[in-house]
N, C-alpha and C positions, 0 to 999 in steps of 0.2 A: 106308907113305908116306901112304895115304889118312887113317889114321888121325892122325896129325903134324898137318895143318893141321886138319883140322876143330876137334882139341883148341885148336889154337893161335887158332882162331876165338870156340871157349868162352870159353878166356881171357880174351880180347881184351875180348868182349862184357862178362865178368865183373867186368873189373877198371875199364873205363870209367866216370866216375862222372855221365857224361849219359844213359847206357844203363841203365848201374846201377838210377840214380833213380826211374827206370821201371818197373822187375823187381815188379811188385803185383798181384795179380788188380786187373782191370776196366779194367789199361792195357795193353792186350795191342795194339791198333792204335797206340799212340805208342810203347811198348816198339817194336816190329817195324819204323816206321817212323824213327827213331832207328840199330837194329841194320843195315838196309840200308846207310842213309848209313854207317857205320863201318865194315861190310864189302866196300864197293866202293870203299873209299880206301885199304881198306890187302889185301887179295885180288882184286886186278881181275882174276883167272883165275876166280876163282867165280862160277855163273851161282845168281842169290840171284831167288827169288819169293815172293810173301807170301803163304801160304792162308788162306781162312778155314773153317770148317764150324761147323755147325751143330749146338748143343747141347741145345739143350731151347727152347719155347716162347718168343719173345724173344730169347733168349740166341744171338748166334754169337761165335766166336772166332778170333783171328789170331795168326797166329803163319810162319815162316819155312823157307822149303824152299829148301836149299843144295847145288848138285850144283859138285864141283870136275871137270873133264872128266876123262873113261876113270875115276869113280871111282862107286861107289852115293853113292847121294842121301842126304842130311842133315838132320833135321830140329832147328829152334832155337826152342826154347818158353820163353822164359824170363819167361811170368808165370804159366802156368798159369793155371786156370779153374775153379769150383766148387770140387768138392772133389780134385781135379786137381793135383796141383803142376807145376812144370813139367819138360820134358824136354829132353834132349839127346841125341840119340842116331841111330843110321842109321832111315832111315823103313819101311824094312822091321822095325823091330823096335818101331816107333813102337805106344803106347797104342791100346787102339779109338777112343777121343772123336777121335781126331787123322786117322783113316784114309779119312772120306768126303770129303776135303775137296775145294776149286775154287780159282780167282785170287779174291784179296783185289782191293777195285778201288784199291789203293795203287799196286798194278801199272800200273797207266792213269792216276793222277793225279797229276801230281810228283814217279812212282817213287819214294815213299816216305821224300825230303830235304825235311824239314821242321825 
């Protein structure tokens, strides 16, 4: 089951062409901010957070942590970073670049509908 929406969430993300648009290194804050708003309009069971961590010198990254209740947590990277592509996948099996992360402050600022 768990696996059903999360897919169905990829998709969604996938096929969006405001989301889409986005999908590039270096837009990883408007990609994630963009994929909030379209996951909480059509999944309002999904509890959707944006993390960021830190990559190298300058460089941090965002990207989206998606837990649907009583299921493991989900992670939705869809621009990837450096030489990183992005992922989809449960966050237990999430890359290292992706593993120290914390709250994005998208969390705190307009919840991420922009």
């Amino acid at each position: 089951m768990e696996r059903d929406i999360y897919l169905s969430i990829a998709d969604m993300l996938r096929d969006c062409k405001e989301v889409k648009s986005q999908a590039k290194k270096g837009h990883c804050r408007t990609w994630t901010a963009k994929a909030i708003s379209y996951i909480s309009a059509n999944f309002p069971e999904a509890q959707i957070e944006a993390r960021e961590v830190h990559i190298s010198s300058g460089l941090d990254h965002t990207f989206l942590r998606v837990v649907v209740p009583q299921e493991r947590s989900y992670i939705f990277d869809g621009t990837g970073v450096e030489k990183f592509g992005p992922y989809f996948g449960y966050e237990d099996n999430a890359p290292p670049h992706l593993r120290s992360s914390h709250p994005d402050m998208i969390n705190y600022v307009g919840r991420g509908r922009r």
